[in-house]
C-alpha positions in Angstrom: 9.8 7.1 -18.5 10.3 4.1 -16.3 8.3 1.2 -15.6 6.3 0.7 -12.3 4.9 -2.8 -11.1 1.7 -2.7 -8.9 -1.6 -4.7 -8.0 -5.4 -2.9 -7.9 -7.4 -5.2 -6.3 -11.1 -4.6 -7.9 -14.7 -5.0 -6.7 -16.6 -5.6 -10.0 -20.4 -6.4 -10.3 -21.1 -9.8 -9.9 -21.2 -12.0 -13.0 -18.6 -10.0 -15.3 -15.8 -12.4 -15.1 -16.0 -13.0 -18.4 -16.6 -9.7 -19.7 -13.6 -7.9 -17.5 -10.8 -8.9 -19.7 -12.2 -7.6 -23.1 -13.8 -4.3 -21.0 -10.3 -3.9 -19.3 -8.5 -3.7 -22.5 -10.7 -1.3 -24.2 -10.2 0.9 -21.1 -6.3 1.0 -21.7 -5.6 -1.4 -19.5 -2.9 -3.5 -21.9 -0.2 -3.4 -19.5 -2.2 -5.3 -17.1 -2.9 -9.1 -16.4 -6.3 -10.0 -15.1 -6.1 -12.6 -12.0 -8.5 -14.0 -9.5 -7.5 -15.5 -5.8 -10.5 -16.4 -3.9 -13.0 -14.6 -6.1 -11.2 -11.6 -5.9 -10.6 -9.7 -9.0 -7.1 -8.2 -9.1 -4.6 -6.6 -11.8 -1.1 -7.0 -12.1 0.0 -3.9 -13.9 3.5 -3.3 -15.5 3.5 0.7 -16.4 5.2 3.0 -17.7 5.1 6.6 -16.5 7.0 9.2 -15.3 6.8 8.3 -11.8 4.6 5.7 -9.2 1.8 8.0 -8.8 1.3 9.0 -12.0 1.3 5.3 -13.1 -1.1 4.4 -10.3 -3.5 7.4 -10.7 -4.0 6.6 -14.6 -4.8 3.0 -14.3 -7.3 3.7 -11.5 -8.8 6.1 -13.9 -8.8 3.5 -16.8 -10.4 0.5 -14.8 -12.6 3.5 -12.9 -13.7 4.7 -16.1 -14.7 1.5 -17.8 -18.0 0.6 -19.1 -17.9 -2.1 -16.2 -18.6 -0.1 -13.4 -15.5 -1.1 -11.5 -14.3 0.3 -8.5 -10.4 0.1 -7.3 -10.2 -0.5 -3.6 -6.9 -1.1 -2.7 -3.2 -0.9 -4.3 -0.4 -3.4 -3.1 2.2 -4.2 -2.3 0.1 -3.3 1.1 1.5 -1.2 3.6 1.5 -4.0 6.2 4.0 -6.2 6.3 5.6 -8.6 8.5 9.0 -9.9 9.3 9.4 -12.1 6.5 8.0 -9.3 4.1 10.3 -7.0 5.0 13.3 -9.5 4.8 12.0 -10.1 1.5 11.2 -6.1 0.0 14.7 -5.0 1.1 16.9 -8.6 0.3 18.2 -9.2 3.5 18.0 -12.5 5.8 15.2 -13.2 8.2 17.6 -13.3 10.7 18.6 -9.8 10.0 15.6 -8.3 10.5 14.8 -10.4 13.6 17.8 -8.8 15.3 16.8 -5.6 14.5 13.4 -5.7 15.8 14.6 -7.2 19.0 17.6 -4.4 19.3 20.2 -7.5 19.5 21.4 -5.3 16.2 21.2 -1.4 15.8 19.9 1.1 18.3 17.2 -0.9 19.7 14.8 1.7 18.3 13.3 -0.2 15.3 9.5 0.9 14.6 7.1 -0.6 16.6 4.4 -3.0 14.8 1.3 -1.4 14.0 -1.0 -4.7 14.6 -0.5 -8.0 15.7 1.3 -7.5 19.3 -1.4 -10.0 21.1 -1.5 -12.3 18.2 0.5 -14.6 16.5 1.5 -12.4 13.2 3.6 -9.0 14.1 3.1 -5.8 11.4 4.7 -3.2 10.8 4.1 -0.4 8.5 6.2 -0.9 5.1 6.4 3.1 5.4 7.8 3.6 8.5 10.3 0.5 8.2 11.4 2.2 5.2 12.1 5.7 7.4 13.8 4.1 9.9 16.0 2.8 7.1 16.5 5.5 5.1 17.0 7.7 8.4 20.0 4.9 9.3 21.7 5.3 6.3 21.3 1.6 5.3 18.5 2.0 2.3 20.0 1.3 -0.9 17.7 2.8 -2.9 15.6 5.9 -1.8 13.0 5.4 -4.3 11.9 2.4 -1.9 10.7 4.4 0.7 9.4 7.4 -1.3 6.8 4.6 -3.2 6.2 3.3 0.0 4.8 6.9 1.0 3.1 7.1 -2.7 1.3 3.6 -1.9 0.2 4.7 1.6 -1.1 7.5 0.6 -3.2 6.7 -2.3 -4.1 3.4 -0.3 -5.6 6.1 2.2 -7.6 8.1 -0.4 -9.1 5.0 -2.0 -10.4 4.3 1.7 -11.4 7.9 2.8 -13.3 8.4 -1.2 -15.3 5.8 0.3 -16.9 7.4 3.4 -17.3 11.0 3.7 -18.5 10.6 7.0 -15.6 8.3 8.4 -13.5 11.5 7.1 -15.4 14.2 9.8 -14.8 11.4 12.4 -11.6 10.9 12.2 -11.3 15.3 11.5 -13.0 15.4 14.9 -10.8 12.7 16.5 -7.8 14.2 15.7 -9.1 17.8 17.4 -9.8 16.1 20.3 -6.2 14.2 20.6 -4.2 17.7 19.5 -6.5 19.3 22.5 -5.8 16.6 24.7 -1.9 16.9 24.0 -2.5 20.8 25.2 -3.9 19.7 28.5 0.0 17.8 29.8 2.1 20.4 28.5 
């Protein structure tokens, strides 16, 4: 077993503050610590499990299956991230990482951002920086990018769960691009 450090962020009826903690820990959720930024209920959980998903998957369950009609809607450490997060996640300088997105270091062909290219914060996806790494050789630790792909993907379930229809769309969208693709070959 090892131990696995993650957030849920929570949407929780209004006016159970007071009740989440004692609800929380009748759930199971002992290895957790019950915080609030801006009204926004959060848990900081220290797990241990065989592995990331199996951590994450039984304390959704836990807070999910509460008397407290909670709902989990996001896990972090997010997939977005910016320059300074991604100094940060893999210990290297700001500077560093600033080469390499500019190509003054490497191959010049560091992952484009996902968001931000018109404004003033850059992000990239913590996933595919972690690829390009791990595909260069220069990721100490592999388990980095194969949580990052845990994250994303339960991050994406929690959001499709949500909206059935939003599902079909996107289905539907993604017929349309693979026909599209069919069209220029």
């Amino acid at each position: 077993m090892k131990n696995y450090e993650f957030t849920l962020v929570i949407k929780a009826p209004g006016g159970l503050s007071s009740q989440l903690e004692d609800g929380l820990f009748e759930a199971g959720c002992d290895d957790a610590l019950l915080s609030f930024r801006s009204g926004i209920a959060y848990l900081e959980f220290d797990r241990k499990a065989e592995n990331l998903e199996s951590a994450v998957i039984s304390a959704i369950r836990q807070v999910e299956q509460s008397e407290l009609q909670l709902k989990v809607k996001r896990v972090e450490p997010s997939d977005l991230v910016t320059s300074a997060e991604i100094a940060r996640r893999l210990n290297r300088s700001r500077q560093s990482i600033q080469q390499l997105i500019s190509g003054i270091r490497g191959d010049a062909d560091f992952p484009l951002p996902v968001a931000g290219v018109t404004s003033k914060t850059i992000l990239w996806s913590w996933l595919e920086v972690t690829k390009w790494f791990k595909d260069k050789g220069k990721l100490d630790n592999e388990s980095v990018h194969e949580n990052a792909v845990v994250l994303k993907q339960i991050n994406e379930s929690l959001e499709m769960r949500e909206n059935e229809l939003q599902l079909k769309s996107i289905k539907r969208l993604i017929n349309k691009l693979q026909s599209s693709n069919k069209d220029f070959v």
